[in-house]
N, C-alpha and C positions, 0 to 999 in steps of 0.2 A: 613771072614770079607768082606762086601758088599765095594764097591769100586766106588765113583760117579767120573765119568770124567767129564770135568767144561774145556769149553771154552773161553778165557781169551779175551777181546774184549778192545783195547789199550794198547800201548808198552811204557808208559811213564810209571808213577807210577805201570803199569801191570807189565813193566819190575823190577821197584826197588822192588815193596811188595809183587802184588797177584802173580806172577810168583814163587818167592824164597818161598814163606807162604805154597804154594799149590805142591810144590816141597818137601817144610817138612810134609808136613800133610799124616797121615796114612792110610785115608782113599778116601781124595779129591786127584784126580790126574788131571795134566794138559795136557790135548791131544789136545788143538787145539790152534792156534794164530789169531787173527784179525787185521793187519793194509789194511788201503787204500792202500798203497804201498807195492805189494804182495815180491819186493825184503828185505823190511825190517821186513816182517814177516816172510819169512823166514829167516834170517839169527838172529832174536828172538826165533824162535823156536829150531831151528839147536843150539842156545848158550845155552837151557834151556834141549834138548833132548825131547822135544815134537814134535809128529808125525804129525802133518798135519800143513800146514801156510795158513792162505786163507785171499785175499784181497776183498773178498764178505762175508758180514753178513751171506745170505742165505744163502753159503757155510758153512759156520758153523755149521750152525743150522741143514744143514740137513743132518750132522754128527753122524750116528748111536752113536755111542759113546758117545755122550757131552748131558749131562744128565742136566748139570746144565749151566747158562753163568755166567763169572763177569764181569760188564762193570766199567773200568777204565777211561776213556773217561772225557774231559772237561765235564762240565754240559749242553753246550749246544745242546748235543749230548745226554743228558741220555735217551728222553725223548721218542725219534722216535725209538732209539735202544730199548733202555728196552719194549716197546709196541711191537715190532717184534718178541723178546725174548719171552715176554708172550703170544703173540698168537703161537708160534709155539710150546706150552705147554711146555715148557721148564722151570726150576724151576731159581729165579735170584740172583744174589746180589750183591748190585746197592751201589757205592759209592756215599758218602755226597758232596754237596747237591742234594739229589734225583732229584732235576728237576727244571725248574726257575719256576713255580707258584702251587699257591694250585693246579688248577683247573688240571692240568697235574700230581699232585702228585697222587690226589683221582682218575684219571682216571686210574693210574697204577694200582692202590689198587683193585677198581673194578674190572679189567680185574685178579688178581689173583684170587680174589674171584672167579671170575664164571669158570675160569679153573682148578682152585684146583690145584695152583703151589704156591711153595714157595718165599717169596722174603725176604734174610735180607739187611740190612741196616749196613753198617761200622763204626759204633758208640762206634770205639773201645774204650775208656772211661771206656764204663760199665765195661770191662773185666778186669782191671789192679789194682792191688793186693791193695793198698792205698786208691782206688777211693771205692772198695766195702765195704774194712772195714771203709773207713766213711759211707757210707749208711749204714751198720750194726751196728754202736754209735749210728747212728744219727736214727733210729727203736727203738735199746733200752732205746732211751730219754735221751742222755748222757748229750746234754745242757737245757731239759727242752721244756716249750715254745719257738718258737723260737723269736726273738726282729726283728734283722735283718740281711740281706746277702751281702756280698760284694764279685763282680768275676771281677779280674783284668787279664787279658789275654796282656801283654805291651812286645811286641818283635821287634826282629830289622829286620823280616825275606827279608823286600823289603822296606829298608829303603835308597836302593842304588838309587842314583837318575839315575844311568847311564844303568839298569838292562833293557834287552830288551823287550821292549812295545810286546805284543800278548795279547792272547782273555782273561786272566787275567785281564787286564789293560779296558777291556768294561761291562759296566754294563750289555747291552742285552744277552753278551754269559753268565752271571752267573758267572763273575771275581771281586772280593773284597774280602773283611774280613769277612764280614758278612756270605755269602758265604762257605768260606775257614775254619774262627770260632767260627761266630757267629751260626753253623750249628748245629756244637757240642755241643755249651754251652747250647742252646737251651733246645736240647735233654737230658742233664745229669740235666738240672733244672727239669727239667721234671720226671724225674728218683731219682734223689733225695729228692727235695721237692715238687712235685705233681702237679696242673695243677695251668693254669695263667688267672688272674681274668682281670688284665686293661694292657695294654704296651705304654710306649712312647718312640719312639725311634727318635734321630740324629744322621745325617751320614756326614763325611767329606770325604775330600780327598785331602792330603797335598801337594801331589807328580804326578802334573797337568799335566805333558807333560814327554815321557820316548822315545828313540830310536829304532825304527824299525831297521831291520837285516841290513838296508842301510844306519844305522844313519841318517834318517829323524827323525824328532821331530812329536811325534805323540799323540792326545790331551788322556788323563786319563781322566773317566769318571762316575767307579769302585770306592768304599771306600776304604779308608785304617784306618781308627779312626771309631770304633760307639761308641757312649754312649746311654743305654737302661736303665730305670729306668721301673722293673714289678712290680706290685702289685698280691702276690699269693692268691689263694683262700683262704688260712687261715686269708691275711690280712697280710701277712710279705712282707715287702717291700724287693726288690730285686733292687741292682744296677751294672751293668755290661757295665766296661771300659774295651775296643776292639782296640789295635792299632800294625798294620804290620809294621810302620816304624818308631821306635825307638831305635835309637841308646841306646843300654847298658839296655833297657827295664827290669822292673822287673822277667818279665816270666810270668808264669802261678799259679795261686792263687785264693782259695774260701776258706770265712771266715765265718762261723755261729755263730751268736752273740744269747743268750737265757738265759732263766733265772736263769737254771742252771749251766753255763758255757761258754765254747767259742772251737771250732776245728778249727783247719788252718789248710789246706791242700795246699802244693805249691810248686815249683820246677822254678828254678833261671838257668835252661839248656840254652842256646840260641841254640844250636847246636843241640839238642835232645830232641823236647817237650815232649817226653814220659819219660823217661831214667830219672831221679832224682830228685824222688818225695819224699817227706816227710811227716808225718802227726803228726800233734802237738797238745795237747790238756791242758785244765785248769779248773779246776772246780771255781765254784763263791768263789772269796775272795783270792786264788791263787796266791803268788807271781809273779810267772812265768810259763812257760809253761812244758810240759812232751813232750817228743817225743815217741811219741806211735809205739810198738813194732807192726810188722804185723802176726799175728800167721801165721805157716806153710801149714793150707788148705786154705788163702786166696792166697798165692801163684802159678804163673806160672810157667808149669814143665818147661821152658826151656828159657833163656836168650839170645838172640845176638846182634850183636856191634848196628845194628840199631834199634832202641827202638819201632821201628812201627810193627814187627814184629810178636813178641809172642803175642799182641792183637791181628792181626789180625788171626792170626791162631786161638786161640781162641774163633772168631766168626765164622772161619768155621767148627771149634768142634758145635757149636750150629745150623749153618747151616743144615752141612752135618747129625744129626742126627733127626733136625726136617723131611726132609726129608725122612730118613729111619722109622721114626717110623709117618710120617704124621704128625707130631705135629704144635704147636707153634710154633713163630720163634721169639726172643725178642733178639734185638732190629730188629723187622722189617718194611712194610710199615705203620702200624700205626704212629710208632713212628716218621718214616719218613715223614708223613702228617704233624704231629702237628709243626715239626723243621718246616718244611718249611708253615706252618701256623703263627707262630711266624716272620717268614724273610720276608713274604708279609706283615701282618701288621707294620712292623718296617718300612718297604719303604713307605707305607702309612701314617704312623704315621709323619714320614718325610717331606712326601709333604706337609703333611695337619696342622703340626702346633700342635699336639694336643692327646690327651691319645683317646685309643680307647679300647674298650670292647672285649674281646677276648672269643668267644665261644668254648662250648666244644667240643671235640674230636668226640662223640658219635653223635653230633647234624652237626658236619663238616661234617662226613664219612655221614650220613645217612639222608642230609636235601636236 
């Protein structure tokens, strides 16, 4: 079995997911660490048994060993790291949100292209056992035409007013909801009902001023509430309420409304947006609903306590074998473009008051 080493580039989420994910995985291995602070990269790597710590990217990279990089890193960071990663041919995979604008996204995509390296994208979503067999109802026409969609995403995650202000809390490093979930919704609208014709989106942000590490009061400037109203190409309207600071918030929910039924897919976790999900369905006329069973091959071989996990292992099962066989890589930077094609037009949409035209994918990458 071919064995790809995968250099881990930030010790924050690197340390809670890609670190323990790539520590389970059978064929990705973690050989090398990246912080600024070459003491805390080492004593990350020392806590994980990975062999090398280094406080220089280049160091990394010119790691016989490190076949592949993940960059974990705030977003304002994706953009110059990921670019460094890809010209040292090295294959990537870049967590959401890829980058703060189109123009930086497609310039990634291009530099894969002409090196012929991989890049996926953390769009864990696709991978988890409830999400695919609604895309697999919703293939076999379970509701019909579709009427309409309703995604409620209402959590309490930074609903604390006293939580410490950093690069979260600034719109220019790529900090908000939008960001953080409006990345992912993005991309699974996309994945489930196919591409987006008009967007209007507004952005608030309720929670104006938060405490630096000195308790100084420092200004919020990052959303924490969107509301997006899309128009799909079919013509089905899509509405999507986005909010981080709700106390007792519904959770996470997408509803497809059609002529032959209705699917709820949702999960009430505050503690664990992956972790307890449900999917419920009704044909037209229906008193109530069914809770649909998930058959056994839509299943993850393996469970643990934190929910973020077996997805993302999962995507470096897709990863690590588009690379061994040269393939496709889904979800990768394509997908990555369009998410973040959809989050520029939303801020645009924003400023400007007004619904705006959303081109396609093909006419983005290649115009």
């Amino acid at each position: 079995m071919r064995r790809i080493g995968v250099g881990v580039v930030g010790t924050g989420f690197g340390q809670k997911i890609h670190l323990p994910g790539l520590k389970d995985h059978p064929t990705a291995v973690p050989v090398a660490v990246y912080n600024r602070d070459r003491t805390k990269a080492q004593q990350v790597a020392s806590k994980f048994g990975v062999p090398n710590a280094c406080d220089r990217l280049e160091d990394l990279l010119a790691i016989s060993e490190v076949e592949a990089v993940s960059i974990t890193t705030p977003p304002f960071l994706h953009y110059d790291m990921a670019k460094q990663v890809l010209q040292a041919s090295k294959h990537l995979l870049l967590e959401k949100p890829v980058t703060l604008s189109l123009a930086e996204a497609i310039d990634l995509y291009k530099i894969s292209q002409d090196k012929g390296v991989i890049i996926a994208t953390d769009f864990e979503f696709r991978c988890l056992p409830h999400w695919r067999y609604l895309k697999h109802l919703l293939d076999q026409g379970f509701v019909g035409k579709q009427r309409s969609i309703t995604i409620d995403w209402i959590v309490q995650g930074r609903a604390n007013p006293t939580r410490q202000w950093n690069w979260y809390a600034q719109k220019e490093l790529g900090g908000g909801a939008l960001g953080a979930l409006g990345s992912h919704t993005f991309d699974y609208v996309h994945w489930l009902f196919g591409s987006v014709k008009q967007i209007c989106g507004q952005l608030s942000t309720g929670i104006k001023e938060l405490p630096d590490a000195d308790g100084k009061m420092r200004p919020v400037d990052s959303d924490d509430t969107c509301n997006i109203l899309l128009e799909l190409a079919d013509g089905t309207p899509c509405n999507i309420a986005i909010s981080t600071v709700a106390y007792r918030g519904r959770g996470h929910w997408v509803t497809v409304y059609g002529e032959e039924g209705t699917l709820v897919l949702g999960n009430a976790n505050m503690g664990d947006y992956i972790h307890g999900f449900s999917l419920q369905r009704a044909k037209a006329g229906a008193i109530d609903f069914d809770v649909v069973p998930i058959p056994q091959e839509y299943q993850l071989p393996k469970s643990y306590e934190d929910g973020r996990l077996a997805p993302f292992i999962a995507i470096c099962d897709r990863f690590t074998e588009a690379i061994v066989n040269n393939g496709e890589m889904t979800p990768g930077m394509r997908e990555g473009v369009y998410s973040q094609l959809l989050m520029d037009l939303t801020h645009q949409s924003h400023a400007e008051g007004r619904w705006l035209d959303v081109p396609g994918l093909d006419q983005v990458l290649n115009g």
